[in-house]
C-alpha positions in Angstrom: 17.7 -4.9 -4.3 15.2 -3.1 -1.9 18.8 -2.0 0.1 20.2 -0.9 -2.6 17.4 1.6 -3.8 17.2 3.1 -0.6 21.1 3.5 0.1 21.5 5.5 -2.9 18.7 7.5 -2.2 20.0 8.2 1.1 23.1 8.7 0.0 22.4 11.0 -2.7 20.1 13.3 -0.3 23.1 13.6 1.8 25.6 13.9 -0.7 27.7 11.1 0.5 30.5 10.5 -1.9 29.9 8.8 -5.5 27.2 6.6 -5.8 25.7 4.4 -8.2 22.9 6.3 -10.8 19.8 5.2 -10.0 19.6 4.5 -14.0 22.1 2.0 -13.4 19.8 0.2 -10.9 17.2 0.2 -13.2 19.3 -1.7 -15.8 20.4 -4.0 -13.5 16.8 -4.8 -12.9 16.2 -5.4 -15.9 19.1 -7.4 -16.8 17.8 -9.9 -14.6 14.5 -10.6 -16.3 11.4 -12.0 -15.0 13.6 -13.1 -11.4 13.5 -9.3 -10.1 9.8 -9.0 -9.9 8.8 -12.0 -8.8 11.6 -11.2 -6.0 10.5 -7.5 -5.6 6.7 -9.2 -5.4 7.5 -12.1 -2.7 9.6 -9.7 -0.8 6.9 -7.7 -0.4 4.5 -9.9 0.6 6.4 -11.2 2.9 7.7 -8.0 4.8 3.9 -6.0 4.4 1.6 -9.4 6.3 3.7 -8.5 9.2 3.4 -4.0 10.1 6.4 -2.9 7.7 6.2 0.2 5.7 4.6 -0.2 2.8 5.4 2.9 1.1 9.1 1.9 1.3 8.2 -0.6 -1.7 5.7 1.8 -3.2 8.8 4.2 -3.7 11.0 1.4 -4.9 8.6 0.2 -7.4 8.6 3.2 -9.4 12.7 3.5 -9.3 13.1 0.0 -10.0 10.3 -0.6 -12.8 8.9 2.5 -13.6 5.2 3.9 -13.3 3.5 1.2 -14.9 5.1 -2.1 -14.2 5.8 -0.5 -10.8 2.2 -0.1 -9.9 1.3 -3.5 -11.6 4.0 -5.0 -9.1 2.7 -3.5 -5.9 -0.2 -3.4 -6.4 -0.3 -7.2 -6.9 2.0 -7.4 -3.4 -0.3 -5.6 -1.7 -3.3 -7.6 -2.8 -1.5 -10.9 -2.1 -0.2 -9.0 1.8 -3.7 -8.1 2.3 -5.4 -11.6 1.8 -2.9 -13.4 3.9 -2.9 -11.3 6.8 -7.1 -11.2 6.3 -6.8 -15.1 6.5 -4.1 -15.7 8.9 -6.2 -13.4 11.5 -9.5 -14.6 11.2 -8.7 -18.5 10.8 -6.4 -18.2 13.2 -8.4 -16.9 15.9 -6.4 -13.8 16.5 -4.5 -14.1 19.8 -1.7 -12.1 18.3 -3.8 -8.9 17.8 -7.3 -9.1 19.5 -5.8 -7.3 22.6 -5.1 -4.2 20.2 -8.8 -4.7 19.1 -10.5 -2.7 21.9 -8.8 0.6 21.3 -10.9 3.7 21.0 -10.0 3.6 17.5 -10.0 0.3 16.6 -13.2 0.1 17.4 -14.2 3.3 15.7 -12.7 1.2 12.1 -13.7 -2.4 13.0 -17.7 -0.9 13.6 -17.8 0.2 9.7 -16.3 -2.7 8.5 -19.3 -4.6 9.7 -21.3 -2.5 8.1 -20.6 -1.1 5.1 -18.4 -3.7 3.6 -16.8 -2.6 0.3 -17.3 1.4 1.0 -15.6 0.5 4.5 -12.8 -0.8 3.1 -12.0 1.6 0.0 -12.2 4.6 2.2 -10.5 3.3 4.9 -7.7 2.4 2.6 -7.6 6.0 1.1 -6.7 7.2 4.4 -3.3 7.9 4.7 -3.2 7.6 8.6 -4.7 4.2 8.5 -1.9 1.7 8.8 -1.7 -0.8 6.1 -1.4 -4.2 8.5 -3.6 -2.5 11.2 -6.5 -2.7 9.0 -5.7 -5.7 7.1 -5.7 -7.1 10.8 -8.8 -5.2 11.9 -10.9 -6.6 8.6 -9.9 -9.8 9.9 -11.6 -9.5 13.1 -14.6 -7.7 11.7 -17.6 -9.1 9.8 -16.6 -7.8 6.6 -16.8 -10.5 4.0 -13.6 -11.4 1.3 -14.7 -10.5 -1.8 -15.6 -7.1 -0.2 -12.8 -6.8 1.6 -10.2 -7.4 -1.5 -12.7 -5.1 -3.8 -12.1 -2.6 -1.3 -8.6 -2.9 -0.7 -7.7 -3.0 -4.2 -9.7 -0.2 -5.5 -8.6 1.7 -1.9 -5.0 1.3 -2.7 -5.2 2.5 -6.3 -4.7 6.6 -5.8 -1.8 6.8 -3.2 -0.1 4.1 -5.2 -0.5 5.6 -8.1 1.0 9.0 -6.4 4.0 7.4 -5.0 5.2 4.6 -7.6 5.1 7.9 -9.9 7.3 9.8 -7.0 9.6 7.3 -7.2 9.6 6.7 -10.9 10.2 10.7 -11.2 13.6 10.3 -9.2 15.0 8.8 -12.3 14.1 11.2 -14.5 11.0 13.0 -16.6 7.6 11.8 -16.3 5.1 12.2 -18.9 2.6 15.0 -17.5 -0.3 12.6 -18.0 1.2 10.2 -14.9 1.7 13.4 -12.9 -2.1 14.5 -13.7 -3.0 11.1 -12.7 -0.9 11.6 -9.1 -2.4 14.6 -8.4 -6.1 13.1 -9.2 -5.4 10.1 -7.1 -4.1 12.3 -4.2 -7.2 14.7 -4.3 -9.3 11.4 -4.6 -7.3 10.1 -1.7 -8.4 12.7 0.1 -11.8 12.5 -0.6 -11.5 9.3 1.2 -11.3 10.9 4.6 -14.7 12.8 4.8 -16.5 9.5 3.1 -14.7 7.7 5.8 -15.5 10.2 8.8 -19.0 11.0 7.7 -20.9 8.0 6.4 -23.4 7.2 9.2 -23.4 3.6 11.0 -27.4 2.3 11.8 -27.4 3.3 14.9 -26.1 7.1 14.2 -28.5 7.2 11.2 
């Protein structure tokens, strides 16, 4: 299903022969009912715990389901990613990633997650430069607490998703202007992100 979207894209950016609409996609979707989600939603999950593009869904999303089911849908994926990757490191005493830990970087993200928790996380995730897994794995290591964590990851992951499931639902045809508005406020937002990220103060540079 995921293939599919992405080879008629491809192939209609290149103007390879005679493809599929993407309005027939669509239909197909929904011809197969309640399966295509919980496929879309699993498939997800199970490609975004390990570091796979996660905008490659977020576009899909919107093609497959539309703006609002689409951002329902991966939203939900990336809550579910997030969590299991969060567990899997920090129960699993993180052999797999702790060697990437001590980067410059790294260090520079994993320092405000100890402290500042839920504004850590939300900010972090409005970066778009942040890598999805890397900070699901970083938050894992750090002293950032769950509920935090997930707060900030869900309300982080709101604007760019937002912006991109309505990208891809716009490849189909019109949008209403009030799901554009909302892109552009969740990309401005989004950026907004950044300097909160960048400038908030740790205890020691207080």
């Amino acid at each position: 299903m995921l293939v599919a979207v992405l080879a008629v894209m491809f192939a209609r950016a290149h103007g390879i022969g005679v493809v599929p609409h993407l309005d027939d996609l669509r239909r197909v979707v929904a011809e197969t009912g309640p399966w295509a989600p919980v496929v879309f939603v699993a498939l997800q999950v199970l490609l975004n715990v390990p570091p796979f593009p996660r905008t490659v869904f977020t576009v899909a999303a919107g093609v497959l389901f539309g703006s609002v089911w689409g951002l329902f849908l991966t939203l939900l994926g990336t809550s579910i990613a997030a969590v299991l990757a969060f567990l899997l490191v920090r129960y699993t005493g993180a052999r797999l990633v702790r060697r990437y830990a001590e980067h410059p970087k790294a260090v520079w993200v994993r320092r405000r997650l100890d402290h500042h928790g839920t504004l850590a996380v939300t900010s972090l995730r409005l970066i778009p430069m942040v890598p999805f897994a890397a900070l699901n794995y970083l938050s894992g290591l750090s002293a950032v607490r769950f509920m935090p964590y997930l707060t900030g990851t869900v309300l982080g992951s709101i604007p760019g998703t937002v912006a991109i499931v309505v990208l891809g639902d716009a490849v189909t045809g019109e949008v209403p202007p009030e799901l554009l508005t909302t892109s552009i406020v969740c990309a401005v937002v989004g950026l907004a992100g950044v300097v909160v990220a960048a400038r908030r103060p740790l205890p020691d540079e207080a």
